[in-house]
C-alpha distance (Angstrom), angle and dihedral (degrees) to the residues before:
residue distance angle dihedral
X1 . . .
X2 4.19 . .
X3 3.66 108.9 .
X4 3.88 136.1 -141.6
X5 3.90 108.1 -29.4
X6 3.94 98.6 -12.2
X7 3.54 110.0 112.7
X8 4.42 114.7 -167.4
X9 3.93 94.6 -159.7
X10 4.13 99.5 19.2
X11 3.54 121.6 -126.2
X12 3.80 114.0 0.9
X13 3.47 123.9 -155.4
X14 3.80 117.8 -169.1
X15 3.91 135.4 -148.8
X16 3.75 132.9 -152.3
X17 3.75 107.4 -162.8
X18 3.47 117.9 -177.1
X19 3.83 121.5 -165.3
X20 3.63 142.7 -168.4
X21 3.84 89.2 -114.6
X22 3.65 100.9 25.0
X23 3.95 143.8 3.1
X24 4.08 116.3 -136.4
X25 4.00 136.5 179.0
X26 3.52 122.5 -143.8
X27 3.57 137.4 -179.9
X28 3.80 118.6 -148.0
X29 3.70 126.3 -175.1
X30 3.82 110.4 -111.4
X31 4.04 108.8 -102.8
X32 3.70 98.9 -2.0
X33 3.29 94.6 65.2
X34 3.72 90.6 -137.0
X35 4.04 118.9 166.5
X36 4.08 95.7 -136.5
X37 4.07 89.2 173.2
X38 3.69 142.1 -14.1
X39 4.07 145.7 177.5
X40 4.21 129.0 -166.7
X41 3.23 134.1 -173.2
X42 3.92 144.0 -173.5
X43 3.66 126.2 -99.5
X44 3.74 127.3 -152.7
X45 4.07 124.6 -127.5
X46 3.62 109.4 -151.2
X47 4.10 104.4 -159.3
X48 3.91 103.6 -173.2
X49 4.18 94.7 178.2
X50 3.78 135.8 5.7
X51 4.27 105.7 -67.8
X52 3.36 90.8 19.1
X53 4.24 128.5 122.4
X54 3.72 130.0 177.6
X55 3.76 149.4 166.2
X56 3.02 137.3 -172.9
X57 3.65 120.4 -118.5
X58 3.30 110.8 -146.0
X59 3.94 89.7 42.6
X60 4.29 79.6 55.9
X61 3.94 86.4 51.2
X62 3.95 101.8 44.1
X63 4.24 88.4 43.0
X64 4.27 86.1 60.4
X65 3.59 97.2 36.8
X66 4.31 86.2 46.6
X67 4.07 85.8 51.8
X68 3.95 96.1 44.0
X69 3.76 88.0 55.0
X70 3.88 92.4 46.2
X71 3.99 90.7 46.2
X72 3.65 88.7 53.2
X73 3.39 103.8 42.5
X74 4.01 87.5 54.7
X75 3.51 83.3 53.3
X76 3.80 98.1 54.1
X77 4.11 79.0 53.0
X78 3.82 94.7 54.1
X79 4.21 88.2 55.4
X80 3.91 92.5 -91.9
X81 3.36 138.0 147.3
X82 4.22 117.9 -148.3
X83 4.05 92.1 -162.4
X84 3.55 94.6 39.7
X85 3.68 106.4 48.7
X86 3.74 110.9 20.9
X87 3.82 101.1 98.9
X88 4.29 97.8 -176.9
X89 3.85 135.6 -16.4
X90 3.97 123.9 -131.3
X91 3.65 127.8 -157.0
X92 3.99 131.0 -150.9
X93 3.58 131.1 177.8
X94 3.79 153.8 -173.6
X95 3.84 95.8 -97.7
X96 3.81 134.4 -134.2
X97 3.60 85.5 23.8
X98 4.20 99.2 142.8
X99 4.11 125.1 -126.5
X100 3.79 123.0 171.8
X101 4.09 113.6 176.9
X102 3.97 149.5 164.1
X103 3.71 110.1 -85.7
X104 3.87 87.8 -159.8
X105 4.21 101.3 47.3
X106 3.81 92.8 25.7
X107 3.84 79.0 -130.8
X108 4.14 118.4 147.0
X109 4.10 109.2 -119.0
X110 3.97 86.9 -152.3
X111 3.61 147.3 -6.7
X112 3.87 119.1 -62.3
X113 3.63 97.7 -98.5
X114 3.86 98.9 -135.8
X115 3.69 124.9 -131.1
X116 4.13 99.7 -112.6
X117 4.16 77.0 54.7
X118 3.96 101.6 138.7
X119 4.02 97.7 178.3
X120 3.66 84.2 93.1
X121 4.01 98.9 79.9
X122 3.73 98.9 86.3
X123 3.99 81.7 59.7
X124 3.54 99.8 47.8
X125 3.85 86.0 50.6
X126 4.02 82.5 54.1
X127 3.44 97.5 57.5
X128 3.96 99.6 34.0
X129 3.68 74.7 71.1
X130 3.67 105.4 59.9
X131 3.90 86.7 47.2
X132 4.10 106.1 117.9
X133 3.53 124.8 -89.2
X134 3.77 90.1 14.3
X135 3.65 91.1 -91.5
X136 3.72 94.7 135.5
X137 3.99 91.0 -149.5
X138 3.63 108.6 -177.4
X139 4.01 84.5 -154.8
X140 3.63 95.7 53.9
X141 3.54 92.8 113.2
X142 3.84 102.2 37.9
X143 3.60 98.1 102.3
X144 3.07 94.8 61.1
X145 3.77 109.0 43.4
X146 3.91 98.9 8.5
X147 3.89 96.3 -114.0
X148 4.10 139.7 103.0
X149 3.87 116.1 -126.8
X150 3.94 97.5 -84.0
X151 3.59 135.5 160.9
X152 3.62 92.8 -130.7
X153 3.99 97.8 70.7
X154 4.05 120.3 86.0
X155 3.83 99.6 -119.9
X156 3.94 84.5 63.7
X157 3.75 97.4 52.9
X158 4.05 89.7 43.1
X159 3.62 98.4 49.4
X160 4.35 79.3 54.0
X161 3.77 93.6 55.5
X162 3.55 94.5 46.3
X163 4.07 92.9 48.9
X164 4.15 90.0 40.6
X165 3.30 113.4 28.6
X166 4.14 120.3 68.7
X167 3.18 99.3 -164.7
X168 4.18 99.0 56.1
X169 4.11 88.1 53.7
X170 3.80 89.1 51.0
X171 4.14 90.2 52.3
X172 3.76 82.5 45.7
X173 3.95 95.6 47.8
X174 3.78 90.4 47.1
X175 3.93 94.3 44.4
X176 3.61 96.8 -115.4
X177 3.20 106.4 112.4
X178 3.85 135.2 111.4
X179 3.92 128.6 -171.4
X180 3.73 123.0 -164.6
X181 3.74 148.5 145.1
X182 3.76 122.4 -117.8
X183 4.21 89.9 -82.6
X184 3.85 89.7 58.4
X185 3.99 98.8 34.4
X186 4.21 84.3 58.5
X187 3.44 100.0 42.8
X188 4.04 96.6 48.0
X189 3.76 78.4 58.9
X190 2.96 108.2 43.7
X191 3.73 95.3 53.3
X192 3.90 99.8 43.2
X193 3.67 110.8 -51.1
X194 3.77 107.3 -146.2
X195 3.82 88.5 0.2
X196 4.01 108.6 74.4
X197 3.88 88.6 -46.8
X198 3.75 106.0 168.6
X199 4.05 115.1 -113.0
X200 3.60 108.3 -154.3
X201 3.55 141.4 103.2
X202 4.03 135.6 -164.5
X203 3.57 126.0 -87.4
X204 4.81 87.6 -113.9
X205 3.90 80.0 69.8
X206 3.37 100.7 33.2
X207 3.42 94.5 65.9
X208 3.84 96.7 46.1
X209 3.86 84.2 69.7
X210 3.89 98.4 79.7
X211 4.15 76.6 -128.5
X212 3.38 108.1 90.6
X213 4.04 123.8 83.3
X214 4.75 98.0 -123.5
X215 3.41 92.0 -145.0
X216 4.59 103.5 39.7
X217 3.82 90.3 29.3
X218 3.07 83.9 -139.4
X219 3.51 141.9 126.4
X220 3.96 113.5 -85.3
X221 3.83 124.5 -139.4
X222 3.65 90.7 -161.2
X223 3.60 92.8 50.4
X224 3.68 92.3 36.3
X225 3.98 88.2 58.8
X226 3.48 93.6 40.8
X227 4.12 90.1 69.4
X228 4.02 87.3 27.1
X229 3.92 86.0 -127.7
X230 3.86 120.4 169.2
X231 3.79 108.6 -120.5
X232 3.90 94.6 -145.7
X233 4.20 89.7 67.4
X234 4.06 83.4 62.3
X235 3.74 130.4 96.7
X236 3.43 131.4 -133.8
X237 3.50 115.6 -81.0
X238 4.12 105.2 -140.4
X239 4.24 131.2 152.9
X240 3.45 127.1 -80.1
X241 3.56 101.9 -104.1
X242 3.33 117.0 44.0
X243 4.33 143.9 92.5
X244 3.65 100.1 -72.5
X245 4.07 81.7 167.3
X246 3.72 147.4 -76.0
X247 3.84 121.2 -60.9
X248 3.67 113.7 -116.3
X249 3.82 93.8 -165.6
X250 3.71 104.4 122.6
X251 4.00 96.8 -121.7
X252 3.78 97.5 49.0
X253 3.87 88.0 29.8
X254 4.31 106.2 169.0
X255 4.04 99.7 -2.2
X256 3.86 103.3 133.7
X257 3.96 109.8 -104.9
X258 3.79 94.8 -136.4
X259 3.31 123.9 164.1
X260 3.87 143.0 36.8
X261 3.91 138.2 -176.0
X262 3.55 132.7 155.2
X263 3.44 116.0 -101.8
X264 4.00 94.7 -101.0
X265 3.35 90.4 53.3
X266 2.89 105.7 44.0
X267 4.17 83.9 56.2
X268 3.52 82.5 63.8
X269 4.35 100.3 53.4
X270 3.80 79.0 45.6
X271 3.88 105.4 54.3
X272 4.57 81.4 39.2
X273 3.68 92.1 -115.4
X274 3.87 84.9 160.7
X275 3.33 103.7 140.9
X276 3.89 137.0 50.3
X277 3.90 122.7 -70.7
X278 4.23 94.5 25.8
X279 3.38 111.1 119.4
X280 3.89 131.0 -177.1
X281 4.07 137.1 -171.5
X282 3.51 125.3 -154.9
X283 3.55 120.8 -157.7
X284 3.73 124.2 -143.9
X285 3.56 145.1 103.4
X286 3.71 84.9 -19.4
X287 3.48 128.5 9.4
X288 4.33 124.3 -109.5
X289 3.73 133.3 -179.6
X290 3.62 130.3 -171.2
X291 3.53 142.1 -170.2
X292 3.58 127.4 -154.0
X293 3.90 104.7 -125.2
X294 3.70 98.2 174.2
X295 3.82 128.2 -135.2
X296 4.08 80.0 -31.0
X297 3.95 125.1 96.6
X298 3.98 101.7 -144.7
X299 3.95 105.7 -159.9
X300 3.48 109.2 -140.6
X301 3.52 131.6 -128.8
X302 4.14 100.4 -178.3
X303 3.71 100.7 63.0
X304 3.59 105.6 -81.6
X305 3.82 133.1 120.7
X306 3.66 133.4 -128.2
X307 3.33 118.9 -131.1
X308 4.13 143.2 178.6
X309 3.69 108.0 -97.0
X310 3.68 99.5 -172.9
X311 3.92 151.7 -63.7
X312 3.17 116.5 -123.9
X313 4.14 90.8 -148.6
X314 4.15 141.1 -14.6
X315 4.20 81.9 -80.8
X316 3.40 105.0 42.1
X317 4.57 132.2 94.4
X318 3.49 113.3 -96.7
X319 3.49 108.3 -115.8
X320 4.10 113.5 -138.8
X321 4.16 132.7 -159.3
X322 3.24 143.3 -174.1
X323 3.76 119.1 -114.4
X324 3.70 143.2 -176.2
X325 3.39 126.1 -168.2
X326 3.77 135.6 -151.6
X327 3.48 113.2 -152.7
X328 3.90 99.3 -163.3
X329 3.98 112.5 40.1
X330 4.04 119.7 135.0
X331 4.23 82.8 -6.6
X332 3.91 76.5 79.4
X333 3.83 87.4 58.4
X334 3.56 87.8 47.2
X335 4.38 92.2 56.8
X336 3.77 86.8 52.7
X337 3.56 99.6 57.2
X338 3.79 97.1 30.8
X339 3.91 103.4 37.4
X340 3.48 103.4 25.4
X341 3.79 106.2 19.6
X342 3.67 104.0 -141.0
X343 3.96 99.0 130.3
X344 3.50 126.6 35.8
X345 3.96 91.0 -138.2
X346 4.00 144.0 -20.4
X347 4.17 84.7 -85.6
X348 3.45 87.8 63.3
X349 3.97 103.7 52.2
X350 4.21 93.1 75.9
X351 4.05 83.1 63.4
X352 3.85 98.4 41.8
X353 3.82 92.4 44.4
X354 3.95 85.1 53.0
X355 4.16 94.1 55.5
X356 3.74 81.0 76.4
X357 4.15 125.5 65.5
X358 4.19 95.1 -145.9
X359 3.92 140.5 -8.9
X360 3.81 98.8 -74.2
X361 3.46 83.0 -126.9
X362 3.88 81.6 -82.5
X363 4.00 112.7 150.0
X364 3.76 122.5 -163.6
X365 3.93 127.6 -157.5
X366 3.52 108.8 -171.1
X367 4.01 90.6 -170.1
X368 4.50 93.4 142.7
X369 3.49 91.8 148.4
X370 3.81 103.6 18.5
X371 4.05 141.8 -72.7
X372 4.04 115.5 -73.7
X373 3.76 113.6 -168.4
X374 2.61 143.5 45.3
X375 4.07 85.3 -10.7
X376 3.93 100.8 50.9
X377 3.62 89.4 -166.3
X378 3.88 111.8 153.5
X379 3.79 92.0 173.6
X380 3.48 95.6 59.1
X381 3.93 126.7 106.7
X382 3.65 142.4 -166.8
X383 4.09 126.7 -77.1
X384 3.26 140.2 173.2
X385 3.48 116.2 -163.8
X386 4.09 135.4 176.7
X387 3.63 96.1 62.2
X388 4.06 126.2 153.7
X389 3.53 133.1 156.8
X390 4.14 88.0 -84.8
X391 3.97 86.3 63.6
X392 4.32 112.6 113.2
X393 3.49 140.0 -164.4
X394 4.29 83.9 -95.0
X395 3.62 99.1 49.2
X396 4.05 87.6 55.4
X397 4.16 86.3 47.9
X398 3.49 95.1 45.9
X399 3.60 96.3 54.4
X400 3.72 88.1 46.0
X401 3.67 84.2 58.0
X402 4.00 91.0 40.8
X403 3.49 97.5 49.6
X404 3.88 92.4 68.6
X405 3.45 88.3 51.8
X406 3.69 92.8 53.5
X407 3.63 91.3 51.0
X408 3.34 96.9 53.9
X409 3.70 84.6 52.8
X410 3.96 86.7 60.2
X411 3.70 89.8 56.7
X412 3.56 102.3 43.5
X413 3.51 97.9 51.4
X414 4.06 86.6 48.2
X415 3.93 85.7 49.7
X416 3.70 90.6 56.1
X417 4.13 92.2 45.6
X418 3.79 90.1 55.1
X419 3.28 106.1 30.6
X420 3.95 90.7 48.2
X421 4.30 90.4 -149.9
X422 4.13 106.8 93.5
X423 4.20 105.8 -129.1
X424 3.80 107.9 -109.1
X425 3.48 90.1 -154.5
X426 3.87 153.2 -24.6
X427 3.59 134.8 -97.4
X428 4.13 105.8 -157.1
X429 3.64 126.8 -167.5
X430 3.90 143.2 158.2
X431 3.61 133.1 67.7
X432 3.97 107.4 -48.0
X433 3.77 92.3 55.9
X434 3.89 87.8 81.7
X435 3.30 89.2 76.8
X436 4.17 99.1 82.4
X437 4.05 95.4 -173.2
X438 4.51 84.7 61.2
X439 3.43 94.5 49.0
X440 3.95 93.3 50.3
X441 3.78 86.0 49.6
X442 3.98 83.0 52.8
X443 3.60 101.1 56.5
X444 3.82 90.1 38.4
X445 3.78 89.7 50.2
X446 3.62 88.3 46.4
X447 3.81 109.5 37.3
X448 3.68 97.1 -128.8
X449 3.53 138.9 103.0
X450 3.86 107.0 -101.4
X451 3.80 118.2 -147.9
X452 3.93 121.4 -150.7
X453 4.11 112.2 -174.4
X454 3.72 118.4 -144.1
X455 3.83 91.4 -124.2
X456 3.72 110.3 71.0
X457 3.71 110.4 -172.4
X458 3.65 94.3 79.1
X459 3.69 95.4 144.9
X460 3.56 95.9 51.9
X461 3.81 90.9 45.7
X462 4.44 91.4 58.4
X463 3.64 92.5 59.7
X464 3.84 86.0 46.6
X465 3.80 97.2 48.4
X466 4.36 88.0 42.5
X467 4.10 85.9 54.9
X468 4.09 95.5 47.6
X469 3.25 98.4 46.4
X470 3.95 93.8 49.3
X471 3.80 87.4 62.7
X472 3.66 91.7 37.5
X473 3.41 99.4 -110.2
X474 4.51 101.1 113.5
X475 3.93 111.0 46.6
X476 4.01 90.3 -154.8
X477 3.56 101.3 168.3
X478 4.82 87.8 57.9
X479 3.80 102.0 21.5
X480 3.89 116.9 72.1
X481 4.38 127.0 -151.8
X482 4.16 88.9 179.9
X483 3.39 98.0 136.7
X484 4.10 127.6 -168.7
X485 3.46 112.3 -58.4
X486 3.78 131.6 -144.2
X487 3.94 108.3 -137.5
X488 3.72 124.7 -154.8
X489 4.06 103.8 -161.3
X490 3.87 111.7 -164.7
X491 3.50 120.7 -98.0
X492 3.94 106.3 -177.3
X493 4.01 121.6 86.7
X494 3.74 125.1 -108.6
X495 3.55 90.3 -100.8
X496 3.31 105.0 52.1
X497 3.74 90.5 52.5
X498 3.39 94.2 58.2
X499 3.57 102.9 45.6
X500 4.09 88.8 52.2
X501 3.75 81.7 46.8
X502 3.82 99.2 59.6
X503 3.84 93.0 49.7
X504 3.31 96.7 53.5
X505 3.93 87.0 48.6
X506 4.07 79.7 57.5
X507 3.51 91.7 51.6
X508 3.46 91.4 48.2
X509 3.85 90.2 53.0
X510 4.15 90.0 54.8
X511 3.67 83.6 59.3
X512 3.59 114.0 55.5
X513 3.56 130.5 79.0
X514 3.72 88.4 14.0
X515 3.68 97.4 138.8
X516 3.40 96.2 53.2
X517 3.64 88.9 68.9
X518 3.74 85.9 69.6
């Protein structure tokens, strides 16, 4: 073990990333972007009805402390020392993902409601209905916080806890209790819990709640009274990179817990889209791109949302995006091997997609619990259409693997309509892009050059670079991490892109609205 002020790897900076599917800590090597260590592990989805997604929180919270002791014990191995060199820890999350709990016992009231949670339509019918002229515009609200009305945003699956479960309006008759997504839930921990824990979250969250005002970040009475949500169950809203507090958390006991991003955004710091016009996509359960709008919030007019992408500090601009989100990317890989058996796992669809020569002219729209952007279609469900008695088990995978590539296609080309300057080309990331043969299909699908980096964990490397460089330690904005890049050029013709375009667009149009024809 390093002694007194030696340091074996420098200043580390460490990373809790917390997934969907699984929660890991990493530590990186401030500026070099180095991973010295890390250790991941597997979270549970508890799905108690059709549409509906939980965790459980503390489960959440003993998976990330369980990977920080692992990391650091790896370290000790390597010659490290955790007090010594570990200058700041970041944290970055699945977002929207919904926590209410008792300020006093530290105890959860209910499940984390998770963010692919469906249960929530019946109350975004309710309050389309108290919308203003009865109009029942899904957008109503978008000016002020940059979303539609959705089920998949936080202030949704609050407002359902408070109307259906007694024992969250009890907590919030009695003052006790404390609402959060997975940033906030952490970080109260982290720093204390019920003992001077600190209550905030950053303003990338924030505005995935449908309660903060995009352009204050801020908290907004009208959207406030829209959901009729007490503001005393609310963190702070503060930047991404700053001291939010010290971690209490025996291991990492006194390092400054400072900085925050939600997981797509912090995709974004990691691939160094820091300027306007860079856009990435990360690839993973579902499917998100976003494009760095600068200190301007573009309103969109093609389906997508705009969002806070980070601030770099209490005194800096808020920098915006525009994202889309897929709600069904390598989940779809998940339905073939656990609902229809025909692969054996995600590593195996690049091989079964290649025991065919083309598509079939098979189309697959994974919509089982809806269309997000730029469709925003709740009610409509999955299809795949194009099938004869020539179809195989690897035309259906490929255009499981195709159909993410065609939705990305929808968002892109709404991207360039809004944001009026067409994407040179895409930065990819996540899980799915290991498999090479889907992300040549994606920049043939696409037209553009698609750009893979050699380091993967981009996601968990933004919330690393945000903490650093609030204690001074990571100059992002002058020192670079892009790594070498493996490009995928496209290979198909104009015309062929198109045509494969327009029938998945009549694919697309079998699928929505389907349940309404219940």
């Amino acid at each position: 073990m390093s002694t007194g002020g030696m340091k074996k790897f420098g200043d580390l900076v460490g990373s809790i990333d917390e997934g969907t599917s699984s929660a890991r800590f990493l530590l990186f090597r401030a500026e070099t972007a180095e991973v010295v260590c890390f250790h991941q592990k597997e979270l549970r989805l508890i799905c108690p009805q059709e549409g509906w997604v939980e965790q459980d929180p503390n489960e959440i919270l003993s998976v990330v402390y369980e990977c920080i002791e692992r990391t650091l014990e790896k370290l000790i191995e390597l010659g490290g020392n955790p007090q010594n060199d570990i200058v700041a820890i970041g944290v970055t999350n699945q977002r929207e993902t919904t926590i209410v709990w008792d300020r006093t016992t530290g105890e959860p009231l209910y499940n984390a409601i998770v963010w692919q949670d469906m249960r929530t339509s019946s109350t975004v019918d309710q309050l389309l209905e108290t919308v203003p002229n009865k109009t029942k515009n899904k957008n109503y609200l978008k000016p002020l916080c940059g979303l539609p009305l959705s089920p998949y945003f936080s202030a949704v699956k609050l407002r359902w806890l408070i109307d259906n479960v007694p024992k969250v309006k009890g907590a919030i008759r009695s003052g006790n209790c404390l609402f959060g997504t997975v940033d906030t839930w952490l970080i109260w921990n982290l720093t204390g819990g019920s003992d001077g824990g600190a209550h905030v979250t950053d303003v990338s969250n924030a505005s995935r709640t449908m309660l903060m005002n995009i352009e204050t970040l801020k908290y907004d009475k009208a959207l406030m009274k829209f959901f009729d949500v007490p503001m005393e169950i609310l963190p702070d809203i503060r930047s991404s990179s700053e001291v939010y507090g010290l971690i209490k958390f025996k291991p990492l006991q006194h390092i400054p817990l400072a900085g925050c991003l939600g997981d797509q955004q912090s995709a974004l710091v990691g691939q160094e889209c820091l300027t306007r016009g860079r856009a990435k996509a990360t690839y993973g359960t579902g499917c998100f791109l976003l494009y760095n709008t600068g200190t301007a919030v573009i309103d969109s007019y093609h389906g997508l949302i705009s969002t806070v992408a980070y601030q770099m500090g209490p005194d800096a601009l808020p920098v915006y995006a525009l994202e889309g989100s897929v709600a069904v990317a390598g989940a779809a890989l998940g339905w073939l091997r656990d609902n229809l058996n025909l692969i054996g796992g995600a590593s195996e669809s690049e091989s079964a997609a290649l025991e065919v020569e083309n598509n079939g002219d098979v189309y697959f729209v994974p919509a089982f619990s809806g269309l997000y952007a730029p469709y925003w279609d709740p009610e409509a469900r999955g299809v795949i259409c194009g099938i004869t008695e020539d179809t195989q088990r690897g035309h259906i995978v490929r255009a499981a693997l195709e159909a993410v590539c065609f939705q990305v296609r929808d968002i892109l080309d709404a991207m360039n309509n809004d944001s009026g300057t067409p994407l040179q080309k895409l930065k990819v990331d996540g899980g799915m892009t290991a498999n090479a043969t889907m992300m040549q299909w994606q920049a043939d699908l696409i037209g553009l050059d698609v750009l893979k980096p050699k380091f993967v964990e981009t996601t968990a490397l933004g919330a690393a670079m945000v903490a650093g460089r609030a204690v001074g330690k990571w100059d992002i904005e002058n020192v670079s991490v892009e790594s070498d890049s493996t490009v995928f050029k496209p290979q198909i013709s104009e015309n062929e892109r198109d045509v494969r375009y327009k029938r998945w667009k009549m694919a697309i149009e079998r699928a929505v609205g389907w349940d309404k024809c219940l």
